[in-house]
C-alpha positions in Angstrom: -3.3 -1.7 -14.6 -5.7 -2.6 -11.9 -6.8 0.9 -11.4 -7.4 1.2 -15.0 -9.2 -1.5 -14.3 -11.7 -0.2 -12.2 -12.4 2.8 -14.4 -13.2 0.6 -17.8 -15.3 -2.2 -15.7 -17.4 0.7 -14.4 -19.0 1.4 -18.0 -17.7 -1.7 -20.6 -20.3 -4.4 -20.8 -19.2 -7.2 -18.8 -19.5 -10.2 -21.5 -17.3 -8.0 -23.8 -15.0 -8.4 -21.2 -15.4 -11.6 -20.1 -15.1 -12.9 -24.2 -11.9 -11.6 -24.4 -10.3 -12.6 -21.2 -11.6 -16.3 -22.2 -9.9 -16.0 -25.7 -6.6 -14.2 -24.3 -5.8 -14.6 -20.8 -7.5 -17.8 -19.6 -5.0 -19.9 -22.5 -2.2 -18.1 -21.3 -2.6 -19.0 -17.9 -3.4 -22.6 -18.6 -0.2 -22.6 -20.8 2.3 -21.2 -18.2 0.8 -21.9 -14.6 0.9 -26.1 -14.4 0.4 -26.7 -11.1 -3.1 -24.5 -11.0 -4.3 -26.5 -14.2 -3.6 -29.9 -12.6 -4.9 -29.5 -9.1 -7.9 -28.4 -11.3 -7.8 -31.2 -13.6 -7.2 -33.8 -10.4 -10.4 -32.0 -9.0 -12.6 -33.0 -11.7 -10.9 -36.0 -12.9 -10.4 -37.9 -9.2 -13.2 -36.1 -7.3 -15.7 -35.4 -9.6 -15.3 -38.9 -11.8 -15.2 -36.3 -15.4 -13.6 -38.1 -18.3 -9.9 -37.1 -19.1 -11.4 -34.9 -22.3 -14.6 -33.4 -19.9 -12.1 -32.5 -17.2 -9.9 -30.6 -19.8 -12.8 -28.5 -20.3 -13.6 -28.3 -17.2 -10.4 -26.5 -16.4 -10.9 -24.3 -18.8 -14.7 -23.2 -17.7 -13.1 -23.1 -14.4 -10.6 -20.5 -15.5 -12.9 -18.6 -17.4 -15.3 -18.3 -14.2 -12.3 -17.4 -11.7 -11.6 -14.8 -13.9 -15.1 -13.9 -14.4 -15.3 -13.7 -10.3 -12.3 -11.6 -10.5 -13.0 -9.0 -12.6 -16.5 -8.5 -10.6 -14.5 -7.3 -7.8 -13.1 -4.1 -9.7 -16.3 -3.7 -11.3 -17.6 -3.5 -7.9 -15.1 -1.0 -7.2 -15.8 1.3 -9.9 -19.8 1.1 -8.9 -21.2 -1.5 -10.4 -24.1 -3.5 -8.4 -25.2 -7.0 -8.9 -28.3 -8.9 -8.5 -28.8 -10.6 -5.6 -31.1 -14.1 -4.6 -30.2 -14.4 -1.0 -31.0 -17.7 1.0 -31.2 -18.2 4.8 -29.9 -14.8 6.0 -32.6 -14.4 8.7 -30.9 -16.2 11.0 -27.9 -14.2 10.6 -29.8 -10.9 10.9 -31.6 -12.4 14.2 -28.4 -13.0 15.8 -27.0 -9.7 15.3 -29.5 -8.8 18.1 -28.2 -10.7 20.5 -25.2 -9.7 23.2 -23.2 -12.1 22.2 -20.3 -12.8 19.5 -20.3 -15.0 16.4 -18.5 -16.0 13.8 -18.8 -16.1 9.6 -16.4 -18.5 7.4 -16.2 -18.3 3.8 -14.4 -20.7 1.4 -12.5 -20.2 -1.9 -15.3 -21.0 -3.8 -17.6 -18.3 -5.6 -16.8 -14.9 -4.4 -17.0 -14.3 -0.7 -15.6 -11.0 -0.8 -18.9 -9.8 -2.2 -20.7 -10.9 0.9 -18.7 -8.0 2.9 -20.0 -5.5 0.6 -23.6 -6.8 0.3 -25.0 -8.4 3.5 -24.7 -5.4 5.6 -26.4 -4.4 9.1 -25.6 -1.9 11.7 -26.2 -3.7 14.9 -23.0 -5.2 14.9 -19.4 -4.5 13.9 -18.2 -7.1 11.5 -13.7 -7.8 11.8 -12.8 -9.5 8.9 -9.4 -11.0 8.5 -7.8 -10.6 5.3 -4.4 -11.3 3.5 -2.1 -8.6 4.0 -0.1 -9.4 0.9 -2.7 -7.5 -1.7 -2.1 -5.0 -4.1 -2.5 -1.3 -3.1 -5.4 -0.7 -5.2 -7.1 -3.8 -3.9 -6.5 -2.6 -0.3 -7.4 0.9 -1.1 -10.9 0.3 -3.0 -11.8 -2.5 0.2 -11.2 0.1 2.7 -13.2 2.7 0.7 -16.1 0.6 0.0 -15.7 -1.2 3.6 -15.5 2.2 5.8 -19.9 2.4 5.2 -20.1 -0.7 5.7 -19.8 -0.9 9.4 -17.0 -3.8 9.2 -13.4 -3.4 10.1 -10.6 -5.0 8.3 -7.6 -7.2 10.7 -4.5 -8.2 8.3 -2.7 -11.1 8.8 0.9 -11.0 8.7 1.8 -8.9 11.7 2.9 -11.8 14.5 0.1 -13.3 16.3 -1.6 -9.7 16.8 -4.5 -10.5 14.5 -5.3 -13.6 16.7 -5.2 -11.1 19.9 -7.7 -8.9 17.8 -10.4 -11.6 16.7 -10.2 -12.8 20.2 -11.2 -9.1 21.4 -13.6 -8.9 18.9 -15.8 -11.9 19.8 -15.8 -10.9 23.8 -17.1 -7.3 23.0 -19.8 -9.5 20.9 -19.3 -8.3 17.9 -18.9 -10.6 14.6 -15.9 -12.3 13.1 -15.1 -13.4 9.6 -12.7 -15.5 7.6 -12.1 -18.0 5.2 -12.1 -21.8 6.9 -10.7 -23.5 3.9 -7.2 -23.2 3.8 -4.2 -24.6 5.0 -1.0 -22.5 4.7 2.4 -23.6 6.4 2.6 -24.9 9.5 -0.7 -24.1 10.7 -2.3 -26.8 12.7 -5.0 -28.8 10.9 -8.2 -30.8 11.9 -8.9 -34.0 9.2 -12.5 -33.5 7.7 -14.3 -34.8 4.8 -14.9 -32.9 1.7 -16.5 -34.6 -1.5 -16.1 -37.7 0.6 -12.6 -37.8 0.4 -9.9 -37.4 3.3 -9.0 -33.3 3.4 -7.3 -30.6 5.9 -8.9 -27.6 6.9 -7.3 -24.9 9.3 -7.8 -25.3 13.0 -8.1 -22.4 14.2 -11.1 -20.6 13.3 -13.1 -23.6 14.4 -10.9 -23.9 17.8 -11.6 -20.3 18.2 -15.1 -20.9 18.1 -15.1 -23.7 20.6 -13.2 -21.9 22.5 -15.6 -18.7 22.8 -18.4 -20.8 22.7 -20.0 -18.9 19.8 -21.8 -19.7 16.8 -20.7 -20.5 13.7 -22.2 -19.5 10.0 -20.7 -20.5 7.1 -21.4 -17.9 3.5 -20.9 -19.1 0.0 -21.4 -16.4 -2.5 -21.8 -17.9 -5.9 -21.9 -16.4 -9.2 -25.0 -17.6 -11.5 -25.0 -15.2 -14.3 -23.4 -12.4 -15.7 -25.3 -9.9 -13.1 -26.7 -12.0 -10.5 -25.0 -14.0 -7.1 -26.9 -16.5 -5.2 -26.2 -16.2 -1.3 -25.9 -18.8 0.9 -26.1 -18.3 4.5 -26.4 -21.9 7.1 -25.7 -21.8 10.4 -23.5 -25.3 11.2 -25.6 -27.5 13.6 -23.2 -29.8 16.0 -24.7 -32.2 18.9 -24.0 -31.0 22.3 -24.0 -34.4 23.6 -21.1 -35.3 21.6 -19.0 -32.6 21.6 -18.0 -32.0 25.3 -14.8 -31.0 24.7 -13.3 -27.7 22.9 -11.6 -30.1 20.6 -14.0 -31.9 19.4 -16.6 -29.5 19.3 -13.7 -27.7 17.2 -13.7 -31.1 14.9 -17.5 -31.3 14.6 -17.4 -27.6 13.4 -15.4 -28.1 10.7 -16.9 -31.2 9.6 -20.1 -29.3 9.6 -18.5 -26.8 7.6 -16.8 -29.8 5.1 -20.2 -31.2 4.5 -21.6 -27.7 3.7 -18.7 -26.6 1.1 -19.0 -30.1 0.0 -22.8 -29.2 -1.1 -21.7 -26.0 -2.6 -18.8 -27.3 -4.3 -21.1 -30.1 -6.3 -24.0 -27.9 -7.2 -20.5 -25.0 -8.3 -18.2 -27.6 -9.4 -16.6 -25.0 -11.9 -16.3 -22.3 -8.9 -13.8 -24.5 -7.1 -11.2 -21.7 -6.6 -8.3 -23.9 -4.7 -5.8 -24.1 -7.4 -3.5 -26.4 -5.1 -4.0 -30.4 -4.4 -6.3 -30.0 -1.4 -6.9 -33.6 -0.7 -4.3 -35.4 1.5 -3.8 -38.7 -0.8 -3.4 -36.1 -3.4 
């Protein structure tokens, strides 16, 4: 199905597509997967102060739009190209000329993927860490599109080897990217801030960075219309003075990065793609 996929999206007019997938699929899927509608609803409801009938269609607007992100992915990988309006990528660019390492962290908002495909340079080789657990096809048209791109994919799943491999990555200097926005099992956490509200994020891409002592940039790739993505690229400011330590240099990171997905994630509300209750009270 998935390959079919790819072949239809590389010719079919994407709002014929995206009509029917909002009067079929998104219903469905709001019908039969609960616990993604109500983290949703909670979202816009408790965060984001909607009315119980506005946050209703919220949900749905936000389905329609995950979906929407979705199928821009294999319409990627059948060769379709989208229209870019990129914001605060010189820095980036600037430190790809220098010796050493950094570090890029997405979130599951918009459609970071994209950014792997898109903001590409050849100073640098970019290791980005990706779930292991994807479809063949999905793994098959990355590695395709990925292989010109002059970035290297590290799959989690195999022991602690991919930590050994980022590690290695940001001593030769070369770059390092990964979502910083969710917590899976027993993975330690650092306590941030997001939409004001008490949240976890991950520890370890941040304590990675304090560790190495590299910077940090954080990417949001959000959709605006049916053809175009704005690209947002920050680097996260902390003070020296008071962060002396790797932890809390770590800690100041990932507030940094809270408050910026925070931003995003008012101006996107509807590309809020963490169907789970993310806040701790929650």
């Amino acid at each position: 199905m998935q390959k079919s996929l790819v072949y239809a999206l590389a010719w079919l007019p994407l709002p014929f597509v995206y009509c029917g997938m909002a009067i079929f699929v998104v219903p469905f899927y709001m019908l039969f997967n609960h616990q993604g509608y109500l983290s949703q609803y909670h979202f816009f409801r408790q965060r984001l102060s909607r009315s119980p009938l506005c946050a209703f269609f919220d949900v749905y607007l936000n389905h329609c739009r995950f979906g929407q992100i979705i199928l821009d992915r294999f319409a990627f990988y059948g060769g379709r190209r989208f229209k870019l309006i990129v914001e605060g990528n010189e820095r980036f660019m600037a430190m790809t000329h220098e010796p050493h390492g950094f570090m890029q962290l997405g979130a599951h908002v918009g459609n970071f993927e994209l950014c792997g495909y898109i903001l590409t340079q050849d100073r640098k080789p970019i290791n980005a860490l990706v779930f292991s657990g994807e479809t063949g096809t999905v793994m098959e048209n990355r590695t395709r599109v990925f292989q010109h791109q002059n970035l290297r994919l590290i799959l989690t799943g195999n022991g602690m080897d991919h930590i050994f491999e980022l590690n290695r990555a940001l001593a030769d200097g070369e770059i390092v990217s990964m979502h910083g926005d969710r917590v899976f099992g027993s993975q330690k956490t650092v306590s941030v801030k997001v939409l004001d509200a008490p949240a976890q994020l991950p520890l370890g891409p941040y304590l990675l960075a304090a560790t190495r002592e590299v910077p940090v940039f954080c990417t949001f790739v959000m959709k605006e219309t049916t053809n175009t993505y704005h690209v947002f690229v920050r680097l996260l400011e902390i003070n020296a003075e008071e962060t002396t330590t790797v932890r809390q240099r770590a800690a100041a990171l990932a507030q940094a990065f809270a408050d910026n997905l925070s931003e995003i994630v008012r101006r996107y509300p509807h590309q809020w793609l963490n169907y789970y209750e993310f806040w701790q009270h929650e």
